[in-house]
TILO-399069 format. One record per atom (N, C-alpha, C): residue number from 0; residue in one letter; x, y, z. Coordinates in nm, 4 decimals, padded with zeros to 6 digits, always signed. Example, Ala and Ser with C-alpha at 12.3 -4.5 7.8 and 13.67 -1.06 7.14 Angstrom:
BEGIN
{0 "A" {+01.3190 -00.5690 +00.7800}};
{0 "A" {+01.2300 -00.4500 +00.7800}};
{0 "A" {+01.3200 -00.3300 +00.7800}};
{1 "S" {+01.2850 -00.2250 +00.7080}};
{1 "S" {+01.3670 -00.1060 +00.7140}};
{1 "S" {+01.2900 +00.0030 +00.7870}};
//
This chain:
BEGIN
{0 "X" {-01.5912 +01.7199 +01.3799}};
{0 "X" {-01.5046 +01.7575 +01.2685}};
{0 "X" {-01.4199 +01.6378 +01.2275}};
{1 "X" {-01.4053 +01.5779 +01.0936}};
{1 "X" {-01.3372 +01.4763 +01.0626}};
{1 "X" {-01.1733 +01.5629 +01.0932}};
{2 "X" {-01.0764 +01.4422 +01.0812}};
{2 "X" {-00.9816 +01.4435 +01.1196}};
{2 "X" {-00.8728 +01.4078 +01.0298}};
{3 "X" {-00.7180 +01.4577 +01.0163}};
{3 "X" {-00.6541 +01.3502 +00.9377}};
{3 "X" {-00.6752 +01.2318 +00.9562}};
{4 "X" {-00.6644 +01.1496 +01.0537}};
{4 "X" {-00.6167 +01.0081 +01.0768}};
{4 "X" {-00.7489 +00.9537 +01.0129}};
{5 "X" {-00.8606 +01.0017 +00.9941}};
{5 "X" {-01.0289 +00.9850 +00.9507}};
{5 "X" {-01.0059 +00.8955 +00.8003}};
{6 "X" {-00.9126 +01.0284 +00.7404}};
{6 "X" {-00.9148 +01.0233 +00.5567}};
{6 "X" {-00.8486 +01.0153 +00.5112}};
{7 "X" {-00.6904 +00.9696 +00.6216}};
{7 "X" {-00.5645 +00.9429 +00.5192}};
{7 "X" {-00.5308 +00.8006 +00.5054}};
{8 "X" {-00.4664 +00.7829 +00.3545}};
{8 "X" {-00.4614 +00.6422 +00.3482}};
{8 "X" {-00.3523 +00.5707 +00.4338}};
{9 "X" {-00.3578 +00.4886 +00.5317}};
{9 "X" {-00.2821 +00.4779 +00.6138}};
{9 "X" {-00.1913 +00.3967 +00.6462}};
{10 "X" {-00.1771 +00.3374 +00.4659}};
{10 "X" {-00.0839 +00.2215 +00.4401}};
{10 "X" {-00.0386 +00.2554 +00.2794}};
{11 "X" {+00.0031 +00.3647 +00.2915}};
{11 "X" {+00.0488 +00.4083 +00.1335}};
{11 "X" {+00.1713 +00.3326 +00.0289}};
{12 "X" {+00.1503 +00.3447 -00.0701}};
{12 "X" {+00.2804 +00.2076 -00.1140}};
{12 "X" {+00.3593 +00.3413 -00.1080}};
{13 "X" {+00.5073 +00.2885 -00.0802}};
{13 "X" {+00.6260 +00.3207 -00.0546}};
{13 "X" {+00.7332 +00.2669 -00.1653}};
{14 "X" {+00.8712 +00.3346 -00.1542}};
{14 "X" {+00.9971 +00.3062 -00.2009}};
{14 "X" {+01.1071 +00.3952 -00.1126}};
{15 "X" {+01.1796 +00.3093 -00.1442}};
{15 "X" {+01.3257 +00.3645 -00.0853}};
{15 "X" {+01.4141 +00.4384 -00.1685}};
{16 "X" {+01.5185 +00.5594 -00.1101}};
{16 "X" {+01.5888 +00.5856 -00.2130}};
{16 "X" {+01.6516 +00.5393 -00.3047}};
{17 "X" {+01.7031 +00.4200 -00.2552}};
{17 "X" {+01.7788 +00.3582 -00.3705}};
{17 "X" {+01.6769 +00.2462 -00.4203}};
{18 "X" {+01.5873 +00.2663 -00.4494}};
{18 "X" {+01.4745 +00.1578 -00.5325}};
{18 "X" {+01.5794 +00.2291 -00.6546}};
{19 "X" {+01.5289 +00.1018 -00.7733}};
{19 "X" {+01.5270 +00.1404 -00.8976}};
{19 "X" {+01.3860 +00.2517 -00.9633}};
{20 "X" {+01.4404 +00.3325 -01.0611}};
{20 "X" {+01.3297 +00.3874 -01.1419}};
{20 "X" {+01.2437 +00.3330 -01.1926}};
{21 "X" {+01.3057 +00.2160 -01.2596}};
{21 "X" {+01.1555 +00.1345 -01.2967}};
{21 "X" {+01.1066 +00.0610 -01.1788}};
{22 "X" {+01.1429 +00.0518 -01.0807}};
{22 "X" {+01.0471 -00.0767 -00.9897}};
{22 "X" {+00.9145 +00.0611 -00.9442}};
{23 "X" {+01.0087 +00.2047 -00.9188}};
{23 "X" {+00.9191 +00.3251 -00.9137}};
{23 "X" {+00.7698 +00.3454 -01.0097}};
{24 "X" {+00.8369 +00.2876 -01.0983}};
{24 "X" {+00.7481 +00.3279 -01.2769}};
{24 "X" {+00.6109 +00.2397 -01.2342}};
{25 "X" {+00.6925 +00.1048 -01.1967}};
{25 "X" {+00.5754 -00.0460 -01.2164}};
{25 "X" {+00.4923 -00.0024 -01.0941}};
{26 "X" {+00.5303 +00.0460 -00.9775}};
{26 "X" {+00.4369 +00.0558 -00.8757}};
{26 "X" {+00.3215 +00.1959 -00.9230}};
{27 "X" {+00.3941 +00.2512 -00.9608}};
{27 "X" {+00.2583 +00.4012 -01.0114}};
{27 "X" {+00.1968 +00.3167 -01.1146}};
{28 "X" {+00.2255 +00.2511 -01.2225}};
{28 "X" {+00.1414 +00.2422 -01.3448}};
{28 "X" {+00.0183 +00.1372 -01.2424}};
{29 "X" {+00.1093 +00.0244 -01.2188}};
{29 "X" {+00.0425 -00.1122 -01.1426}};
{29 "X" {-00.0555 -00.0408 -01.0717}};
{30 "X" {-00.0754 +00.0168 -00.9935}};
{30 "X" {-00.1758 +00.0746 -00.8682}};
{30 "X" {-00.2311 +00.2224 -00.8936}};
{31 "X" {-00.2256 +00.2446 -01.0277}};
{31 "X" {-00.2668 +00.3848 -01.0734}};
{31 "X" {-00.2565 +00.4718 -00.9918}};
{32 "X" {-00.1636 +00.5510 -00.9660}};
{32 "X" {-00.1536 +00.6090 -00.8208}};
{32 "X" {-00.0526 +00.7010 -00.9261}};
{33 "X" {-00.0258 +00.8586 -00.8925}};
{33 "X" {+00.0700 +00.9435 -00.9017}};
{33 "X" {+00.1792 +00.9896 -00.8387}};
{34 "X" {+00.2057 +00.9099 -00.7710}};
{34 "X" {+00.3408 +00.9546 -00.6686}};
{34 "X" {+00.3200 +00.8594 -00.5250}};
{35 "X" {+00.4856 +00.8788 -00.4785}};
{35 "X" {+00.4929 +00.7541 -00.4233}};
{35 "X" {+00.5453 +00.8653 -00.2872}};
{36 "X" {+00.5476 +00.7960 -00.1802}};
{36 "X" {+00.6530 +00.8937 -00.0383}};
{36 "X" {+00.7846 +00.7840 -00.0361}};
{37 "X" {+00.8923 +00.8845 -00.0059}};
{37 "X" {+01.0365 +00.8403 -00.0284}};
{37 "X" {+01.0747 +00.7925 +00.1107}};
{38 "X" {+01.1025 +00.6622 +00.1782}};
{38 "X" {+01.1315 +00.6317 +00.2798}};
{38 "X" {+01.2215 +00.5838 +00.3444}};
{39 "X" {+01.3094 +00.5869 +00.4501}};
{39 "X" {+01.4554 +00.5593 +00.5008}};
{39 "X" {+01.3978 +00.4259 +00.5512}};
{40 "X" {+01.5364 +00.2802 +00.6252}};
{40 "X" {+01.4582 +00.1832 +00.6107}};
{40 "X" {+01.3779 +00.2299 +00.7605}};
{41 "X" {+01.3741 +00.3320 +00.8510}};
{41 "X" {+01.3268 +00.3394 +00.9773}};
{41 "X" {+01.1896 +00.3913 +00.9319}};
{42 "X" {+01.1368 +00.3887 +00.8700}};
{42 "X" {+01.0057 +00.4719 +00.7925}};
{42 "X" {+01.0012 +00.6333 +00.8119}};
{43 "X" {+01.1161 +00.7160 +00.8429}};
{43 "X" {+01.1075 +00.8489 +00.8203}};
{43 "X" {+01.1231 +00.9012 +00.6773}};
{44 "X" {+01.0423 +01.0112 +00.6386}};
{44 "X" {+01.0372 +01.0732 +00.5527}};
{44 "X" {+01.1297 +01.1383 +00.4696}};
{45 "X" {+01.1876 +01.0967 +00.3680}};
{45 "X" {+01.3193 +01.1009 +00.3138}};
{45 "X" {+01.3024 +01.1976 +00.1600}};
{46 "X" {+01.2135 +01.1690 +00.1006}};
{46 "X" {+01.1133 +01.2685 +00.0396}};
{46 "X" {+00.9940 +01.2261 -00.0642}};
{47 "X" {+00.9621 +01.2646 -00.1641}};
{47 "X" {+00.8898 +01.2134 -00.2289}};
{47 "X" {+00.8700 +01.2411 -00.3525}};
{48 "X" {+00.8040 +01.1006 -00.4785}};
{48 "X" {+00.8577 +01.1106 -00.5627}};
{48 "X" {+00.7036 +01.0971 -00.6413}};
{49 "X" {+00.7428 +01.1853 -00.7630}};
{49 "X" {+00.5970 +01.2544 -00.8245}};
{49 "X" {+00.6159 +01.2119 -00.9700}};
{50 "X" {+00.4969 +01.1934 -01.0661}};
{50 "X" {+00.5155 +01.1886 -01.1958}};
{50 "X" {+00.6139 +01.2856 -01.2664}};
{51 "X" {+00.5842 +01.4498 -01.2174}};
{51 "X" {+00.6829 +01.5118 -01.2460}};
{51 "X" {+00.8259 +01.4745 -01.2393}};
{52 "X" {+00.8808 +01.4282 -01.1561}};
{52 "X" {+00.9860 +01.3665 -01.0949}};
{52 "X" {+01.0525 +01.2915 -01.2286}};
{53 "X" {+00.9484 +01.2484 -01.2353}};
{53 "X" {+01.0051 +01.1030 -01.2730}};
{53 "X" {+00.9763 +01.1167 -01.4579}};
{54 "X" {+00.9029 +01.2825 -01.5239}};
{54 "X" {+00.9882 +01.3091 -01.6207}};
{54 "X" {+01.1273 +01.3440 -01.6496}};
{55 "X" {+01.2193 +01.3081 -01.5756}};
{55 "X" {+01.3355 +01.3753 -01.6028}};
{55 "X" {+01.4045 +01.2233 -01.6529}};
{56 "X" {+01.3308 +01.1509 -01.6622}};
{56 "X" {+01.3959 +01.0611 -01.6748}};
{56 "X" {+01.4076 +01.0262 -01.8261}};
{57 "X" {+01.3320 +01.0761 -01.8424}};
{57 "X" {+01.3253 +01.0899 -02.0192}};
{57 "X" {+01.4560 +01.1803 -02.1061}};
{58 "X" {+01.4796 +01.2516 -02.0068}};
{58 "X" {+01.5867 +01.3049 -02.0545}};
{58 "X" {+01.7153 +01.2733 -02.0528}};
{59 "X" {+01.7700 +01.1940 -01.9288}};
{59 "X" {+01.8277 +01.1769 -01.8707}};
{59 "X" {+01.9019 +00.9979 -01.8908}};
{60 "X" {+01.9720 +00.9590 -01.9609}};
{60 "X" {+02.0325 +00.8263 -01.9349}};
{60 "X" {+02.0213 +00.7708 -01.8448}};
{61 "X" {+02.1539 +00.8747 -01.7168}};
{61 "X" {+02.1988 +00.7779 -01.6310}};
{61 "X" {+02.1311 +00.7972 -01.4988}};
{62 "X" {+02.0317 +00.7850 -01.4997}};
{62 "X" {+01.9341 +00.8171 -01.3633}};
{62 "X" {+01.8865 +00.6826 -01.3368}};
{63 "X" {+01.9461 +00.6409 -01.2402}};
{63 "X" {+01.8786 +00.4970 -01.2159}};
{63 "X" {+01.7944 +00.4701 -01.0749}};
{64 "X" {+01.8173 +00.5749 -00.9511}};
{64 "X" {+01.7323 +00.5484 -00.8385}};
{64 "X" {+01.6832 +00.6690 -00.8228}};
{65 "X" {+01.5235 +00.6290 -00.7109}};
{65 "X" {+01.4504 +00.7503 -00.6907}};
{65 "X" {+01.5127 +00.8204 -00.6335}};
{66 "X" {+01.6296 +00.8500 -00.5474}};
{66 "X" {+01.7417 +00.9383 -00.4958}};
{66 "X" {+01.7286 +01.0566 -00.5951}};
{67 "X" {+01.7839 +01.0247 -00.7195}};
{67 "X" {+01.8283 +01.0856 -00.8199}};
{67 "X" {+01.7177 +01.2099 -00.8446}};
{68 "X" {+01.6123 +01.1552 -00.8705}};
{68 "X" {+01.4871 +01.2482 -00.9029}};
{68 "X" {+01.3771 +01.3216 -00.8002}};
{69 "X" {+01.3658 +01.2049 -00.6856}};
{69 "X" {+01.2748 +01.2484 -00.6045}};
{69 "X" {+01.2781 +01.4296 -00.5407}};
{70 "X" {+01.2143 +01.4313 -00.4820}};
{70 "X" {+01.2126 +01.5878 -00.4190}};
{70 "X" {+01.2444 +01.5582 -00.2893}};
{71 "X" {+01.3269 +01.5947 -00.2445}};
{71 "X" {+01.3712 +01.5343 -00.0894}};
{71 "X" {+01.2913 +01.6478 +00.0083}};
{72 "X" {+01.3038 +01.6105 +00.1108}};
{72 "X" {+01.2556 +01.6717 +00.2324}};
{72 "X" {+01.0935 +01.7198 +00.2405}};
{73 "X" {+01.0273 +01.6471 +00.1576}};
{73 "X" {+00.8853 +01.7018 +00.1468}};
{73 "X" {+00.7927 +01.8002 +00.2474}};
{74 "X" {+00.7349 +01.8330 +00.2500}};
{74 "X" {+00.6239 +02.0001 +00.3598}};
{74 "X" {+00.5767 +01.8342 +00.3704}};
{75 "X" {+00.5748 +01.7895 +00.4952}};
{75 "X" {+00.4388 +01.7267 +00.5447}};
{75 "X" {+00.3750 +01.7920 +00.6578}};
{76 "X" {+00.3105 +01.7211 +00.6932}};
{76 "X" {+00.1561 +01.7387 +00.8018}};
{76 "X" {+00.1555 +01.6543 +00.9285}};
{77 "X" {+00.1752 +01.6977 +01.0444}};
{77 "X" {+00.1474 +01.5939 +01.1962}};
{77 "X" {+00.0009 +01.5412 +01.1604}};
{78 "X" {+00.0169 +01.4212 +01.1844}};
{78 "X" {-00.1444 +01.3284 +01.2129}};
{78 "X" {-00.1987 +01.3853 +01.2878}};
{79 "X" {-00.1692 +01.4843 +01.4348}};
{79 "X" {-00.2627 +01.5209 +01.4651}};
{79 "X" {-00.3226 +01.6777 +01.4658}};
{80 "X" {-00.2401 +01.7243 +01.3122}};
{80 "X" {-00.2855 +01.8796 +01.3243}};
{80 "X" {-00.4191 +01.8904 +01.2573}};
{81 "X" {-00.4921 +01.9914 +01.2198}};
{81 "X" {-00.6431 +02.0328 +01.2152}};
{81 "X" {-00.6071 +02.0095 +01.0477}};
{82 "X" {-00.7381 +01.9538 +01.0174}};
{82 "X" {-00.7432 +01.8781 +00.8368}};
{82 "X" {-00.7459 +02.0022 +00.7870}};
{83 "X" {-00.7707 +02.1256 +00.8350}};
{83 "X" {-00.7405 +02.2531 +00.7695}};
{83 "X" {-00.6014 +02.2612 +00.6903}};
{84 "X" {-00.5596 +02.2131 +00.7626}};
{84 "X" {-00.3774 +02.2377 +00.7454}};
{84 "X" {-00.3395 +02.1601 +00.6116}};
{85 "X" {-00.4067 +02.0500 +00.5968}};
{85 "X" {-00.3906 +01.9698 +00.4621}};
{85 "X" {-00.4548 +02.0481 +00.3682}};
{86 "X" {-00.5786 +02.1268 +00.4139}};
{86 "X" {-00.6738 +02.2000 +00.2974}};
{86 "X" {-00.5555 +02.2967 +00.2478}};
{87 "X" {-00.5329 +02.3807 +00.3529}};
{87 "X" {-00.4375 +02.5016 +00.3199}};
{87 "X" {-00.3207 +02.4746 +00.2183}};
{88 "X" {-00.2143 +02.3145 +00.2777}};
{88 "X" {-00.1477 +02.3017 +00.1871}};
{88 "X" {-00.1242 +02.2691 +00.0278}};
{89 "X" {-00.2444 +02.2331 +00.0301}};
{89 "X" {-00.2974 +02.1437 -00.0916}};
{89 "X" {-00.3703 +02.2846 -00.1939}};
{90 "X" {-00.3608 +02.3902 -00.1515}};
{90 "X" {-00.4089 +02.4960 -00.1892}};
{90 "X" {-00.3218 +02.5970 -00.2184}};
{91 "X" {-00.2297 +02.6100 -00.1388}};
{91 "X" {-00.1078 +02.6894 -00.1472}};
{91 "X" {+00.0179 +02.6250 -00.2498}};
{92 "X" {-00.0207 +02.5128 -00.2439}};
{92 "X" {+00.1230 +02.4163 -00.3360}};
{92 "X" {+00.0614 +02.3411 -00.4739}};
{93 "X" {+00.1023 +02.3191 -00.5357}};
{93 "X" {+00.1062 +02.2531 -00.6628}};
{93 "X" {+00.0809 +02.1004 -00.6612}};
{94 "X" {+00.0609 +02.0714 -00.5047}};
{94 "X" {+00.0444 +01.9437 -00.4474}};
{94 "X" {-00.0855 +01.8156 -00.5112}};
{95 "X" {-00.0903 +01.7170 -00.5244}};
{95 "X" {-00.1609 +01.6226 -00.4912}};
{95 "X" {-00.1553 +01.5421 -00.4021}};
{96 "X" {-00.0905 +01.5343 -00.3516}};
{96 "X" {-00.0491 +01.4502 -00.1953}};
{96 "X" {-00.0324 +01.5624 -00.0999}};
{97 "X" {-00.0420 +01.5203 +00.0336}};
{97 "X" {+00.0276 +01.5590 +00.1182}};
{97 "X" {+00.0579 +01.4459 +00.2061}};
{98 "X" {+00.2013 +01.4238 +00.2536}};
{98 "X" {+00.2587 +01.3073 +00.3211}};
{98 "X" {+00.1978 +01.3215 +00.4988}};
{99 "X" {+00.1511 +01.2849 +00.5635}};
{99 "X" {+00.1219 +01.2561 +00.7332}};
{99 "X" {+00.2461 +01.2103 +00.8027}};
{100 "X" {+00.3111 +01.2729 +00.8790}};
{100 "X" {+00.3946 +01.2137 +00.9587}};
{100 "X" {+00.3378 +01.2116 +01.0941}};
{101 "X" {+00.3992 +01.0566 +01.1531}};
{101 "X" {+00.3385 +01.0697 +01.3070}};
{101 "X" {+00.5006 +01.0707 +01.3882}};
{102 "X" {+00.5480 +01.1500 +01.5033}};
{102 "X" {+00.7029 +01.1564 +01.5598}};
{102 "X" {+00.8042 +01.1712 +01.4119}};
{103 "X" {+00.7738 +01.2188 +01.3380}};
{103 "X" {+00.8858 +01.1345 +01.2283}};
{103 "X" {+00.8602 +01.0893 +01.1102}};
{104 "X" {+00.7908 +00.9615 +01.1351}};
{104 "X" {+00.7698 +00.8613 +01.0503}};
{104 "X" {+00.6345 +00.8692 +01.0129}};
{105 "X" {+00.6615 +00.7986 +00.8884}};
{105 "X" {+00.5346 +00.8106 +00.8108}};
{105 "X" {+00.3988 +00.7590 +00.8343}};
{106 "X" {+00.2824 +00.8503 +00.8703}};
{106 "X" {+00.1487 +00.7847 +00.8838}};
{106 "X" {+00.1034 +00.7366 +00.8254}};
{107 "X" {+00.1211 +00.8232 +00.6916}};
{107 "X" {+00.0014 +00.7768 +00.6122}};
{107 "X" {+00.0005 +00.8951 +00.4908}};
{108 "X" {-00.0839 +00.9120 +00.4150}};
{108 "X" {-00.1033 +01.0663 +00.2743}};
{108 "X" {-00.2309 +01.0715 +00.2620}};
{109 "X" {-00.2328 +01.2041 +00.2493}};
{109 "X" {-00.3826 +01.2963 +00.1863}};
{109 "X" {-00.3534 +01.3066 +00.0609}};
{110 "X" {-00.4758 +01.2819 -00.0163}};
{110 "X" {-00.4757 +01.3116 -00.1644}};
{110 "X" {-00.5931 +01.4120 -00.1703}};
{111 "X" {-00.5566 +01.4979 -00.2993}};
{111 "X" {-00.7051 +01.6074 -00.3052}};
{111 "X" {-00.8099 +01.4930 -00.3022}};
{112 "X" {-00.8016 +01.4025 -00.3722}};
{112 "X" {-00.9238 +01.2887 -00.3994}};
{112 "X" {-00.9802 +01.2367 -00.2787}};
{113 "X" {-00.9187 +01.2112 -00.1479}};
{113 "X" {-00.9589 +01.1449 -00.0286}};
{113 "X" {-01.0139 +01.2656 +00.0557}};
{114 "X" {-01.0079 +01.3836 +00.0166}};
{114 "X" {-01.0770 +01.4991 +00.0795}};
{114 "X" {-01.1997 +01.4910 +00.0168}};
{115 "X" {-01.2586 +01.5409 -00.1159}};
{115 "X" {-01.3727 +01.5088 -00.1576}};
{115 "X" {-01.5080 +01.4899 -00.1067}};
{116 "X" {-01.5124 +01.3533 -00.0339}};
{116 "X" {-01.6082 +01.3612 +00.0444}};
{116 "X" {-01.6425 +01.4156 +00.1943}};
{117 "X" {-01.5326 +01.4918 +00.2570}};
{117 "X" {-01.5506 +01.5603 +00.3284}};
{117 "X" {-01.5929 +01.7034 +00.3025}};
{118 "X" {-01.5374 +01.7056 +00.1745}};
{118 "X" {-01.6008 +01.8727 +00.1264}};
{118 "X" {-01.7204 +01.8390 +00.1023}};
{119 "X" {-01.7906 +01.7279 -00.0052}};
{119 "X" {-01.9409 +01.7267 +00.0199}};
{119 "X" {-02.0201 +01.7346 +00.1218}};
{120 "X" {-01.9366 +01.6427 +00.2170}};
{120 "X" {-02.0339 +01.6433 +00.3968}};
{120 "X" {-02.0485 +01.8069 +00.3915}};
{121 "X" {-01.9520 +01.9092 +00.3854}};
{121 "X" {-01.9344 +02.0485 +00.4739}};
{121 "X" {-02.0021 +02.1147 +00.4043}};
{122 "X" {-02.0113 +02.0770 +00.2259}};
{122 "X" {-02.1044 +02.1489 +00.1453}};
{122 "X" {-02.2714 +02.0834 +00.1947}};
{123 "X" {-02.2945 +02.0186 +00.2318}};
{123 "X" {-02.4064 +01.9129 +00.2414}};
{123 "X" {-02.5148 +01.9999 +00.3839}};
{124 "X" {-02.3826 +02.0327 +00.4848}};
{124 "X" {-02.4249 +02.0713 +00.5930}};
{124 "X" {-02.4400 +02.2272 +00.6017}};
{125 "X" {-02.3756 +02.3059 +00.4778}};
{125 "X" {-02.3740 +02.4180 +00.4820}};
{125 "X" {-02.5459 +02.4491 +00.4136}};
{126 "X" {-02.6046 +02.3521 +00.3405}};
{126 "X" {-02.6744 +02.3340 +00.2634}};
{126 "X" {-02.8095 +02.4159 +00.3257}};
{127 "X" {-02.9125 +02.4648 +00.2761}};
{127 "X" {-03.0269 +02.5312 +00.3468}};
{127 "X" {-03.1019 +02.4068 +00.3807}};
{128 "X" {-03.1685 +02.3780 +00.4788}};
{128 "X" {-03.2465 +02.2674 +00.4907}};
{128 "X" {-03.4025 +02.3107 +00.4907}};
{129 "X" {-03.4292 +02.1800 +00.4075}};
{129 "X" {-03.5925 +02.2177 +00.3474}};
{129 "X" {-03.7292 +02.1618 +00.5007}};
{130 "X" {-03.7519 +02.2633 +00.4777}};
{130 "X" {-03.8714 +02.2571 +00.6174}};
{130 "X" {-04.0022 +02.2131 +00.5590}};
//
């Protein structure tokens, strides 16, 4: 059975709360990526910050750090619980990420996209095989 630690990216770009919004902006556009995980400088999970997020900024003047917008305290996932648990969450929530924590600190993130080919393997194997 693949595993988190298998399919999560395990060097995700990061920011701190007090990054600026735009250094936030340049890292999603720069690396086409939708959301970033919010990090203390000890690498614990502080929360995380989503395109959604980061419409409010349109509204908003005086919003200048991801503090301001992010979603604090994010649902993450132990590195070593069953990749079910990412399926489930990613199913139950409005999610595209899910953050990995290992003790604490950050492992690593599941994206629906980095699952993918594990659902093909399971569809692949569920598959009738031709005799």
């Amino acid at each position: 059975m693949t595993t988190i630690r298998e399919i999560m990216q395990s060097e995700p770009i990061t920011v701190r709360p007090e990054s600026s919004i735009r250094r936030a902006l340049e890292l999603l556009i720069d690396h086409g990526i939708s959301g970033l995980p919010v990090v203390d400088a000890d690498d614990r999970i502080v929360g995380v910050l989503s395109e959604k997020d980061l419409l409010k900024v349109f509204y908003e003047n005086r919003i200048d750090t991801v503090e301001a917008v992010m979603t604090p305290d994010p649902i993450t996932i132990s590195v070593d619980a069953p990749l079910v648990d990412v399926l489930d969450c990613l199913m139950a929530f409005d999610f595209r990420r899910v953050l990995v924590h290992e003790h604490g600190k950050l492992a690593g993130l599941v994206s629906r996209a980095d699952l993918m080919p594990t659902i093909l393997a399971t569809l692949l194997e569920r598959a009738p095989r031709a005799g």
